[in-house]
DRENNU-663210 format. One record per residue (C-alpha): residue number from 1; residue in one letter; x, y, z. Coordinates in steps of 0.5 Angstrom, whole numbers, plus 500, padded with zeros to 3 digits. Each point is the difference from the previous one (the first is absolute). Layout:
BEGIN
{NUM,'a',{X,Y,Z}}
...
END
This chain:
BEGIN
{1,'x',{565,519,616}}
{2,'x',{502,497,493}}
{3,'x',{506,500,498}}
{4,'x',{502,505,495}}
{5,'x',{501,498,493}}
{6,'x',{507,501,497}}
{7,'x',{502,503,493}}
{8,'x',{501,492,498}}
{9,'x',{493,498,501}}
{10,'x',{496,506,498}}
{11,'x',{503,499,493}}
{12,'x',{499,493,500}}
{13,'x',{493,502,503}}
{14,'x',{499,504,495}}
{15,'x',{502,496,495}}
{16,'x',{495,495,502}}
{17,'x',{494,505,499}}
{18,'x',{502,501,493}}
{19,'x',{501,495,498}}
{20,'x',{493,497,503}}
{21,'x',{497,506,496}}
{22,'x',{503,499,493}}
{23,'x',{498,493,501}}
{24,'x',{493,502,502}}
{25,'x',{500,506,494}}
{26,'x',{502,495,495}}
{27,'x',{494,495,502}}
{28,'x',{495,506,499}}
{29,'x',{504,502,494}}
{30,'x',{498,493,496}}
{31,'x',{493,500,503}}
{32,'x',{502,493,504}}
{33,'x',{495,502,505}}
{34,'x',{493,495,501}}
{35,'x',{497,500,492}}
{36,'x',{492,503,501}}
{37,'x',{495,499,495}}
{38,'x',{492,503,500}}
{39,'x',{494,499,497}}
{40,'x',{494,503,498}}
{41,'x',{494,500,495}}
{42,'x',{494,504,498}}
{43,'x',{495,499,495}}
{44,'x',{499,506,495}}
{45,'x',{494,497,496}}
{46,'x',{497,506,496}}
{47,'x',{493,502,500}}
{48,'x',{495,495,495}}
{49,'x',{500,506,495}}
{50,'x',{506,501,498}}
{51,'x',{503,500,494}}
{52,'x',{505,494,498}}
{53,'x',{507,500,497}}
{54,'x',{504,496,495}}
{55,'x',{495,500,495}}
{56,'x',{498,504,494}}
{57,'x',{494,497,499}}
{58,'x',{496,500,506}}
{59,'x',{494,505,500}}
{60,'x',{497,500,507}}
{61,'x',{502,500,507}}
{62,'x',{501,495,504}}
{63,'x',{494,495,503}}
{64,'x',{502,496,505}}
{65,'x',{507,498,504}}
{66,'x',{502,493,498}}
{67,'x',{506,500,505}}
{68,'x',{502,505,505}}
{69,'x',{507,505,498}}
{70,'x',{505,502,506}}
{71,'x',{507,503,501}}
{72,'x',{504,495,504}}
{73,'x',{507,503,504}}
{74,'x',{507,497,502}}
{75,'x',{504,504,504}}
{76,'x',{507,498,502}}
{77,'x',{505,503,505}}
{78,'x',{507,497,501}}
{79,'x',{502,505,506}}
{80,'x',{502,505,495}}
{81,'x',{496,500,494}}
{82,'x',{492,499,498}}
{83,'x',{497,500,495}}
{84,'x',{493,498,498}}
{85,'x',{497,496,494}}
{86,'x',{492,502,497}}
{87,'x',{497,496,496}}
{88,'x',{493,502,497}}
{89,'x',{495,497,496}}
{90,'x',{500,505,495}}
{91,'x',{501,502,492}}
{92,'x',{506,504,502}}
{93,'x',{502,505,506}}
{94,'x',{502,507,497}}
{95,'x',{506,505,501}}
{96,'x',{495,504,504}}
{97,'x',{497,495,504}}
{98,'x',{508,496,502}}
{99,'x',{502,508,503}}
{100,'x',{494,502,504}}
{101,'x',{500,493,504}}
{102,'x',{507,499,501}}
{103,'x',{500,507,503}}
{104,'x',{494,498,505}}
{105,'x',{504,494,502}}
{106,'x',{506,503,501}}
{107,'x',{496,505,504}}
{108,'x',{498,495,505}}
{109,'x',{505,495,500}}
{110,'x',{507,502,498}}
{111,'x',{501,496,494}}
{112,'x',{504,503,495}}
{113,'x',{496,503,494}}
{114,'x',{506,496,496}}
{115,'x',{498,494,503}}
{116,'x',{493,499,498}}
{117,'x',{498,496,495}}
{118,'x',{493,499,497}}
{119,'x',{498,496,494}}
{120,'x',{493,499,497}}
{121,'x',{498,493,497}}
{122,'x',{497,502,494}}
{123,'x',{494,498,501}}
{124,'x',{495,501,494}}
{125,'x',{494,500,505}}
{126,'x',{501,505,504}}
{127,'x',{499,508,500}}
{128,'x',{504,505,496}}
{129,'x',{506,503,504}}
{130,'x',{502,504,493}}
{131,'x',{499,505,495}}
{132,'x',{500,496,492}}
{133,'x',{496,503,496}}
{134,'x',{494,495,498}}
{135,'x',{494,503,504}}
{136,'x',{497,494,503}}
{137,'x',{507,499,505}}
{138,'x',{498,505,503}}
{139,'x',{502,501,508}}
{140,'x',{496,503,506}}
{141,'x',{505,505,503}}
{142,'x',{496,498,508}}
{143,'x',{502,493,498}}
{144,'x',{507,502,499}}
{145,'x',{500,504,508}}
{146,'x',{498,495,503}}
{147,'x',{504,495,497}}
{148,'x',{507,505,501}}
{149,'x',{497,499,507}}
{150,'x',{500,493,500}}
{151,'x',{506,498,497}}
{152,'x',{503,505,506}}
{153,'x',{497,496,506}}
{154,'x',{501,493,497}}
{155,'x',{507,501,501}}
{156,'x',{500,504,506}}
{157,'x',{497,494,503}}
{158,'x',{505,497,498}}
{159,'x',{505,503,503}}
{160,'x',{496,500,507}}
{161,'x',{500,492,499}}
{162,'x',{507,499,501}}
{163,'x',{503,493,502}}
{164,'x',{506,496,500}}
{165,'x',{500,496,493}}
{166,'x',{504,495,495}}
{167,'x',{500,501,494}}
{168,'x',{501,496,493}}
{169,'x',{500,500,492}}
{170,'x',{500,495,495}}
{171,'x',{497,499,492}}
{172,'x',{495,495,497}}
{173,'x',{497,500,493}}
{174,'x',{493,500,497}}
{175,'x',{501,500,493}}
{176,'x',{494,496,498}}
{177,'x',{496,506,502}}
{178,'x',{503,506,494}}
{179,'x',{501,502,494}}
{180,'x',{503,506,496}}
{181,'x',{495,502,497}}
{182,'x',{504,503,495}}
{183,'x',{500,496,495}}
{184,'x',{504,501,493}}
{185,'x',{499,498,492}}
{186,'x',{506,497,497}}
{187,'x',{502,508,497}}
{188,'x',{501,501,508}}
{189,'x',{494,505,500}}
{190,'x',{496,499,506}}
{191,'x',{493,498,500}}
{192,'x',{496,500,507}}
{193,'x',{498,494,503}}
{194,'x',{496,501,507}}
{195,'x',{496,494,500}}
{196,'x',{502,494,498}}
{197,'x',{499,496,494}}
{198,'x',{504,505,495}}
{199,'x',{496,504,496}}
{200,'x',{506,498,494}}
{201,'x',{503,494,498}}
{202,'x',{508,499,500}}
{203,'x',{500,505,506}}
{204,'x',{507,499,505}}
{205,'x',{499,502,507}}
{206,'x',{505,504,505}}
{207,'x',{504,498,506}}
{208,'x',{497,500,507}}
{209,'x',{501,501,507}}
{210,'x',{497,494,504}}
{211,'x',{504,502,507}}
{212,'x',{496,500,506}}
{213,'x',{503,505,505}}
{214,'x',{499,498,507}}
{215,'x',{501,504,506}}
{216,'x',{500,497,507}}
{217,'x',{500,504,506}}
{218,'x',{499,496,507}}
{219,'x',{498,502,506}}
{220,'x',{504,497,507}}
{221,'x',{497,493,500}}
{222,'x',{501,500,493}}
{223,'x',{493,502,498}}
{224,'x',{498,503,493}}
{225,'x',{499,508,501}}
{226,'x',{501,502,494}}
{227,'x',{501,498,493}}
{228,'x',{502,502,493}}
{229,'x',{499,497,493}}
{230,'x',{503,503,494}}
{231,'x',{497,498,493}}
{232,'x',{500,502,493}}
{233,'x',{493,500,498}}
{234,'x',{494,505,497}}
{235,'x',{495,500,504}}
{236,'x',{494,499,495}}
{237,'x',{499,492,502}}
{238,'x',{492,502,502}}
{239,'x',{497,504,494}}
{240,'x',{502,499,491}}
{241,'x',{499,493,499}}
{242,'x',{496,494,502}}
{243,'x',{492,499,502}}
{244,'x',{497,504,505}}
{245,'x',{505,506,500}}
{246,'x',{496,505,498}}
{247,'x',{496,500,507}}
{248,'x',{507,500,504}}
{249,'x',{503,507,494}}
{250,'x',{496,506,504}}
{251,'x',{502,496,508}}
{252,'x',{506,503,505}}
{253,'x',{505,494,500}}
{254,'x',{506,500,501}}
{255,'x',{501,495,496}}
{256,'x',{504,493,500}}
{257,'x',{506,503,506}}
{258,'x',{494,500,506}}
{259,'x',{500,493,498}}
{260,'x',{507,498,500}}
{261,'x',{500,504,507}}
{262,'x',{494,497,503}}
{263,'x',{504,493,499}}
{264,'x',{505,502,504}}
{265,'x',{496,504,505}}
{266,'x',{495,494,501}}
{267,'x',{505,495,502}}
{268,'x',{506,504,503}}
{269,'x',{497,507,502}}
{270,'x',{502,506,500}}
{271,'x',{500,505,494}}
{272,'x',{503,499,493}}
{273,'x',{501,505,496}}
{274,'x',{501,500,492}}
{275,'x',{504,503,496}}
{276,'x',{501,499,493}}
{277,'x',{505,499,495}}
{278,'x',{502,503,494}}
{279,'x',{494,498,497}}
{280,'x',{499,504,494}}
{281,'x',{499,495,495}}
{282,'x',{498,495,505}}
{283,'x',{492,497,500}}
{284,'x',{497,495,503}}
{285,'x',{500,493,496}}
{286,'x',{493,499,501}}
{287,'x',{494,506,501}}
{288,'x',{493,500,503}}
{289,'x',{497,499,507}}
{290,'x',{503,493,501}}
{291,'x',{508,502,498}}
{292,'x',{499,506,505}}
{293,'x',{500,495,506}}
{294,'x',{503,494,496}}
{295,'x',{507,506,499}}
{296,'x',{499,502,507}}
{297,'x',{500,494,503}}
{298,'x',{506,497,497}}
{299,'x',{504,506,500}}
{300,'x',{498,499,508}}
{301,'x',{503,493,500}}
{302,'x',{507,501,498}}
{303,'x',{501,505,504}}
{304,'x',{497,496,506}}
{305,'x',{504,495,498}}
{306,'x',{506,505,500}}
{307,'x',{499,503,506}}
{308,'x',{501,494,503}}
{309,'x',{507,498,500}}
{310,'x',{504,506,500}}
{311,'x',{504,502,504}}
{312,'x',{499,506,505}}
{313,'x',{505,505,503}}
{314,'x',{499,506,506}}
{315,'x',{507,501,499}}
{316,'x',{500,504,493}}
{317,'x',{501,509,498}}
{318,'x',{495,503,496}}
{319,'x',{501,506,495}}
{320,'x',{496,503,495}}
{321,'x',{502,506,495}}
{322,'x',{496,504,496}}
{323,'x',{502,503,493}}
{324,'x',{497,505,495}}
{325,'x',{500,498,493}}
{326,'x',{498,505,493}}
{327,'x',{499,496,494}}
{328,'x',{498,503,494}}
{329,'x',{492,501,497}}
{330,'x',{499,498,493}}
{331,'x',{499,506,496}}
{332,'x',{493,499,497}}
{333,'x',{495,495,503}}
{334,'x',{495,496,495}}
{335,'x',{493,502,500}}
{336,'x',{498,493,503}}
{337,'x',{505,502,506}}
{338,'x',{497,498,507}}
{339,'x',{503,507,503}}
{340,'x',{498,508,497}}
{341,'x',{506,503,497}}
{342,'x',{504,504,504}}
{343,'x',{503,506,496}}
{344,'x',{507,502,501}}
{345,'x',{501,495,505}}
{346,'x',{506,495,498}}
{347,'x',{502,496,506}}
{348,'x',{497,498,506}}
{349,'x',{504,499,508}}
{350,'x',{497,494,503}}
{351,'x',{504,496,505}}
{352,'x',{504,493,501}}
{353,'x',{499,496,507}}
{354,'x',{505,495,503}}
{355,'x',{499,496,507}}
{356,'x',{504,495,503}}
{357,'x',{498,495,505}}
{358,'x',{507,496,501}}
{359,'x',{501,498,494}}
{360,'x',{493,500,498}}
{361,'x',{499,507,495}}
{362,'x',{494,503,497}}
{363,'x',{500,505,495}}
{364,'x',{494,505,498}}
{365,'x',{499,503,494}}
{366,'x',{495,504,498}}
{367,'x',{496,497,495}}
{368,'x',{498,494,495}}
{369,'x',{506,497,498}}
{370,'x',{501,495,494}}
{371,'x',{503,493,503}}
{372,'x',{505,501,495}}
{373,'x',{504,506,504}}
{374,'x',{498,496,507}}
{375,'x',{504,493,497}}
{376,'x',{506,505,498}}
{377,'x',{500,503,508}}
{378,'x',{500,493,502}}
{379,'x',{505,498,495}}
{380,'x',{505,506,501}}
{381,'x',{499,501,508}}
{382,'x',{504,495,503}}
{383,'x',{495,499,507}}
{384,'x',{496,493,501}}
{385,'x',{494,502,503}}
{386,'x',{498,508,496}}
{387,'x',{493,500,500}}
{388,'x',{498,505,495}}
{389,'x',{493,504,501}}
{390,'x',{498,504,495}}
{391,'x',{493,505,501}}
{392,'x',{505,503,506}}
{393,'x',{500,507,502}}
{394,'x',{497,503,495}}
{395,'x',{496,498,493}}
{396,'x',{503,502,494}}
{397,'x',{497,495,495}}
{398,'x',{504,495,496}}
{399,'x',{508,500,500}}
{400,'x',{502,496,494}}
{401,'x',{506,497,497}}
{402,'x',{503,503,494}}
{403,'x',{498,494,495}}
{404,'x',{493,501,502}}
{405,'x',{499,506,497}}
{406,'x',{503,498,492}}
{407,'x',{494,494,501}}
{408,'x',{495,504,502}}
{409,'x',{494,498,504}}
{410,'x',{496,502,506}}
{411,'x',{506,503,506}}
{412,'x',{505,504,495}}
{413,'x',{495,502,497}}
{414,'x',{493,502,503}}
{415,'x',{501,500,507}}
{416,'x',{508,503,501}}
{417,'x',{502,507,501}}
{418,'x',{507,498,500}}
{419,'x',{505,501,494}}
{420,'x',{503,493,497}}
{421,'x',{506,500,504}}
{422,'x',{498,501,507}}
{423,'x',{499,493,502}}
{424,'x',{507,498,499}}
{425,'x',{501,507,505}}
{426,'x',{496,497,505}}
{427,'x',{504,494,500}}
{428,'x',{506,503,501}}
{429,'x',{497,504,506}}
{430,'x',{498,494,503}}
{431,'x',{506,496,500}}
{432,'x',{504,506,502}}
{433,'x',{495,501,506}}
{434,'x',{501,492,501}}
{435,'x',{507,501,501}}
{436,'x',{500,505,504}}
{437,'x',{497,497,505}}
{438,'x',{503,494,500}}
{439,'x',{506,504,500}}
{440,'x',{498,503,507}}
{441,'x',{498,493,504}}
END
């Protein structure tokens, strides 16, 4: 028989054992475990017929399909955090549709609702997904169903996709591609320049934001799974300007980002997602059918050329954070406002979404946000690789800076709801939020 373990040895014994646990616990606390990542994508093409959004003056359905629209996923899990990044080929996803889908995908798979980020690339060649008041952006509420349902599986497939995988950032630039179209007099006053030449001489031009954000995420043998370029451009680039544009106004496109993606997906593989920057003010340097694939195809370069050389990791945590945010409406809108008037409503409740990778973060914000908020982010926020997407979780149109509104022009006047004063509160939301999970790595 076995000897008896004395009262010495149970203790030391014991001790052991918690030691061991404290150890394990410690190691599933910081989310040390195998780095999964997952991918999916799905293609969302409305039907041919549909009317388009982003600009005013079309006056007829869509005709014909120019490039294919999908929604593509990444999901991440470190052993104790999973979140999940949907990026669609789409104008804008709003509040409505960002609830419902996140409610499937937590219903199906277990990821958080807070841990669902969804962007939009803002294309102006897709569907309407919501309510202006021109009546030629309309939306086709079966369309809206089955895109809901989309946008749930794509990331559900995912999540049953999971491998061991390495993960990296790193930044490029393009500044040959854009320009702020917010151009301005000599007075200061803004004079709106969306295609080039300016309609005005002695006109000066804003600042930009060339960067080209780059996510890599490898599988085992070091082969791209998935990717992410984060860029600061309208997608305007296939219609407005140039010979031959017209025949290409009334056709679905995604505009310049299936070229940028296809670059990196012909010659690496795997799927890359889009999202865009704060590119309120930012438009294409050249437009027309050409520059659609010439912007594309550049962009894609850089960001291949990035994708290259940086340094990946399995060993990292992830975080994210949701955080609400009420800003203020203006009290009166114009009569050429992009919106109806909304009697008796004075502020609106949208959210702010942070998610670290490492020490890569992404932030969302909800609409389209004037580079000049997104460079100020950038200045105040102390991280390397923050990656800021705007079009995120919801759709509330322009979010401007408070100069914006003295000089007049397009986004404060015509396309925001928002009170001057707002933009400046969403940069203090975002930092905080910055340094919240920063704080917490």
């Amino acid at each position: 028989m076995p000897g008896k373990i004395n009262r010495r040895e149970l203790f030391a014994l014991t001790g052991a054992v918690l030691t061991a646990l404290a150890i394990c616990g410690h190691l599933f606390a910081s989310g040390s475990g195998e780095l999964k990542g997952g991918t999916a994508r799905v293609n969302i093409d409305p039907p041919v017929g549909c009317w388009l959004s982003g600009w005013a003056i079309r006056d007829r359905p869509s005709e014909d399909i120019s490039d294919n629209l999908y929604a593509k996923s990444l999901v991440l899990s470190d052993g104790r955090t999973e979140i999940a990044i949907l990026a669609a080929d789409l104008i804008g996803v709003t509040a409505e549709i960002v609830s419902e889908v996140r409610k499937a995908v937590e219903q199906k798979t277990g990821i958080a609702q807070d841990n669902i980020f969804i962007s939009a690339s803002h294309t102006h060649f897709g569907p309407g997904t919501g309510k202006y008041r021109y009546k030629n952006w309309k939306v086709d509420p079966d369309y809206i169903e089955v895109l809901k349902k989309k946008l749930a599986a794509v990331v559900i497939m995912a999540h049953g996709n999971l491998t061991g995988v390495r993960v990296g950032s790193a930044k490029g630039a393009a500044p040959e591609l854009l320009y702020n179209r917010r151009t301005k007099r000599p007075d200061g006053k803004v004079v709106m320049t969306f295609v080039l030449p300016p309609g005005e001489p002695d006109l000066s031009f804003g600042p930009v934001d060339p960067e080209v954000g780059v996510l890599r995420v490898e599988d085992s043998q070091g082969n791209l799974l998935a990717s992410m370029i984060n860029f600061a451009c309208h997608p305007v680039s296939g219609g407005g300007h140039g010979k031959g544009w017209e025949s290409w106004f009334y056709h679905i496109s995604a505009d310049y980002p299936a070229y940028a993606t296809q670059v990196v997906e012909k010659i690496e593989g795997g799927n890359c997602l889009f999202t865009l920057g704060t590119a309120g003010d930012m438009v294409p340097i050249r437009r027309g059918v050409s520059p659609r694939f010439e912007i594309g195809r550049a962009l894609g370069g850089e960001a291949l050329k990035k994708l290259q050389l940086l340094e990946t990791s399995g060993e990292i945590t992830l975080a994210s954070l949701r955080r609400e945010i009420t800003l203020p409406m203006k009290e009166e809108l114009p009569e050429n406002s992009n919106y109806d008037p909304q009697p008796g409503k004075t502020a609106l409740t949208t959210e702010i979404h942070g998610i670290r990778i490492g020490e890569t973060v992404i932030v969302g914000l909800p609409g389209e946000v004037l580079v000049e908020l997104g460079l100020e982010i950038k200045k105040r926020a102390g991280v390397e690789k923050l990656f800021l997407v705007s079009m995120a979780n919801d759709t509330i149109g322009y979010i401007c800076h408070r100069q914006a509104y003295e000089e007049g022009g397009y986004e404060p006047i015509q396309g925001s709801l928002l009170a001057p004063g707002s933009g400046e509160m969403v940069v203090e939301a975002v930092l905080k939020v910055v340094r919240e999970l920063m704080q917490g790595e």
